[in-house]
N, C-alpha and C positions, 0 to 999 in steps of 0.2 A: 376510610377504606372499608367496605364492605367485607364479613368473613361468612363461609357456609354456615351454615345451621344444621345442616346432617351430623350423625354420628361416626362416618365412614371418614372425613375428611377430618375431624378433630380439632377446628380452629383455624384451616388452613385460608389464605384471601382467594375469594371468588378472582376467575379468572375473565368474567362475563361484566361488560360497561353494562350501569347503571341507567336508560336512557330514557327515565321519567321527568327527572329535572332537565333535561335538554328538552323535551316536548314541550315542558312547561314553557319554559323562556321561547323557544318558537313560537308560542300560539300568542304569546303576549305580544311579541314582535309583528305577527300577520295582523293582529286586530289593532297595533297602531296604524302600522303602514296602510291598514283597509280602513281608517280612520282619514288618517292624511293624504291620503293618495287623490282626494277629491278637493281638499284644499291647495292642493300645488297647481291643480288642472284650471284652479279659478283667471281667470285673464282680468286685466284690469285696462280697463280701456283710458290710453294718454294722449293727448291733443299734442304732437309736437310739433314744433313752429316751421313752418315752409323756408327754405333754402333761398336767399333773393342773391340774384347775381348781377344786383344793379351797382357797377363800379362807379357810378357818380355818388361824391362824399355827401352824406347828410348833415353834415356840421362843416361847411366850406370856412368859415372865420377861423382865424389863429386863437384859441384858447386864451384868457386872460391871466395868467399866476399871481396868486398874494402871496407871497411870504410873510409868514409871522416869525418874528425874532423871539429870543427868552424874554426879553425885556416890554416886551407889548409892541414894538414897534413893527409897523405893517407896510409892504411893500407891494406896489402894482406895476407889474410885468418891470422890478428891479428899480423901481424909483418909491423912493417913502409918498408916503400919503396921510393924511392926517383921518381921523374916524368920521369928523364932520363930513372930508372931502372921497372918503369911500362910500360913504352913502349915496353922496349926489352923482358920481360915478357909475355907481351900479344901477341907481335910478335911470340912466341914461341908456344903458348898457341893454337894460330891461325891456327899453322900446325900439330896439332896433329890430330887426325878422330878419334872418330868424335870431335868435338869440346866442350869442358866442358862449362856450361852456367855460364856467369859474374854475380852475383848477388850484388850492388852498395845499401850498407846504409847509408845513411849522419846524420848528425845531424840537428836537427830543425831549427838550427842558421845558418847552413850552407849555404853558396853566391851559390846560383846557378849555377855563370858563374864558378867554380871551378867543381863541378856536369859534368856541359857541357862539359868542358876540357876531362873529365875522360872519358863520354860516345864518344865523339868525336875521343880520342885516340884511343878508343875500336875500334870503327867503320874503321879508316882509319888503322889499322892492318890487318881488316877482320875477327876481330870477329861478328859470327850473332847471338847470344843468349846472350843481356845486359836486366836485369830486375831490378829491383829498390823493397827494403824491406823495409818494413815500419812497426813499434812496434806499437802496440797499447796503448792505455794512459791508464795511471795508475790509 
């Protein structure tokens, strides 16, 4: 708090705001915002994807499911399968047109590197449509 400095007042507080530190913070304020104000104004130019209202399905085929168990064992569309006979499987799968999309659900427990096996196979057959299904919790 600011006090007079005269003789007449004796110590008593100025009764007048102090409004040099308030200028100061203002002008600091205007020379940001006159800083920034030209970086907001920047546009950035986005390519966003056109709207297709073509209701015929692009993946007509029924999806294929592998189940993987905790235990390694692999399953296609609910029947076991042996590793040999998913390869020659998906080999097959691979030359149809268009190509039916792999949908892979594991078990919670389930090793990953067993996961990886499967999508890997997929891959070096030529399948391009492997997706991963996940349940939600109960």
């Amino acid at each position: 708090m600011a006090y007079s400095s005269n003789n007449s007042g004796g110590g008593t507080p100025m009764a007048d705001i102090n409004v040099t530190p308030l200028v100061d913070v203002m002008l600091v304020l205007l020379i940001i915002f006159m800083i920034t104000a030209p970086l907001m104004a920047h546009k950035v130019q986005i390519k966003l994807p056109e709207a297709n209202l073509d209701l015929t399905p692009t993946d007509p085929g029924r999806p294929i499911t592998l189940a993987i168990k905790e235990n390694g064992d692999i399953f296609w569309n609910d029947e076991p399968i042996t590793a040999i006979m998913l390869e020659s499987q998906l080999a097959l799968e691979a030359q149809k047109k268009p190509q039916p999309r792999i949908d892979i659900r594991a078990d919670r427990t389930t090793r990953y590197r067993v996961v990886q096996e499967v999508v890997k196979t997929a891959k070096n057959v030529g399948i391009a449509k492997v997706g991963f299904v996940a349940t939600p919790d109960r």
